[in-house]
N, C-alpha and C positions, 0 to 999 in steps of 0.2 A: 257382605261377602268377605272372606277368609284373604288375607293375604297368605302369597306361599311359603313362606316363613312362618307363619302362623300355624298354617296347616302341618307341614310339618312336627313342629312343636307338640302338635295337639295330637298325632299318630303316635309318636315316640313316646308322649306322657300319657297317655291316657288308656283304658282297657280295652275301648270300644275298636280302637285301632291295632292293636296285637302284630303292631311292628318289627316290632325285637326281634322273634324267632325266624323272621323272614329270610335270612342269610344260610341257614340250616337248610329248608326247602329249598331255596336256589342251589343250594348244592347238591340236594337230592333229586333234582331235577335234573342236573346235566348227567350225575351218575344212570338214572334210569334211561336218557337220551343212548349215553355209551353203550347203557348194557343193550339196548335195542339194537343200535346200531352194529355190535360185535355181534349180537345171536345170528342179526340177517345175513351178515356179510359171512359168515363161517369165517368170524375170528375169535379165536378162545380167549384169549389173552385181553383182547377190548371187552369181552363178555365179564372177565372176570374181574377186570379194573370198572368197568363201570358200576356192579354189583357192591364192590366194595367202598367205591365211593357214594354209592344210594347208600346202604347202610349207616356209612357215616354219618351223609347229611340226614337221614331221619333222627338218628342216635343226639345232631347236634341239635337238633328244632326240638326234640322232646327237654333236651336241658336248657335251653336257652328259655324254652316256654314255659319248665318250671320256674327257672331264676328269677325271671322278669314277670310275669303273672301271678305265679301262685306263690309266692313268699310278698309279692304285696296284699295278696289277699288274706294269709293266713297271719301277717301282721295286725292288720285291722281287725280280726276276728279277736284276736287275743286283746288288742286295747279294749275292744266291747267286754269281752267277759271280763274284765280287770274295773272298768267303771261298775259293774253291777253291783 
């Protein structure tokens, strides 16, 4: 069994885990919360802050899930094609 140090470690470094981008969705999470919560309530103004904070937070999961994913993937591609 994993100690939780360990586990951790192994989320944050590894693929299978896809940790990193996590903080982006939580953001996009509480913006779709907001936007719900202002469409019900007939408040425009929550409606439109929370809109714009979902958009951010997907905006930020999609870079952060480039950064941290796919440039370590596309790292290792190019060391392959370079050993050939």
């Amino acid at each position: 069994m994993r100690t939780p140090g360990r586990l951790v470690e192994t989320l944050r470094g590894e693929e299978e885990g896809h940790a990193r981008p996590l903080p982006g969705l939580v953001i996009a999470a509480v913006g779709v919360v907001l936007l719900g919560i202002g469409a019900s309530g007939d408040t425009g103004w929550l409606a439109i802050v929370g809109g714009v904070v979902a958009a951010v937070g997907f905006l930020a999961w999609e870079v952060l899930r480039h950064t941290s994913i796919d440039y370590d993937v596309y790292r290792r591609l190019e060391e392959l094609e370079r050993r050939k």
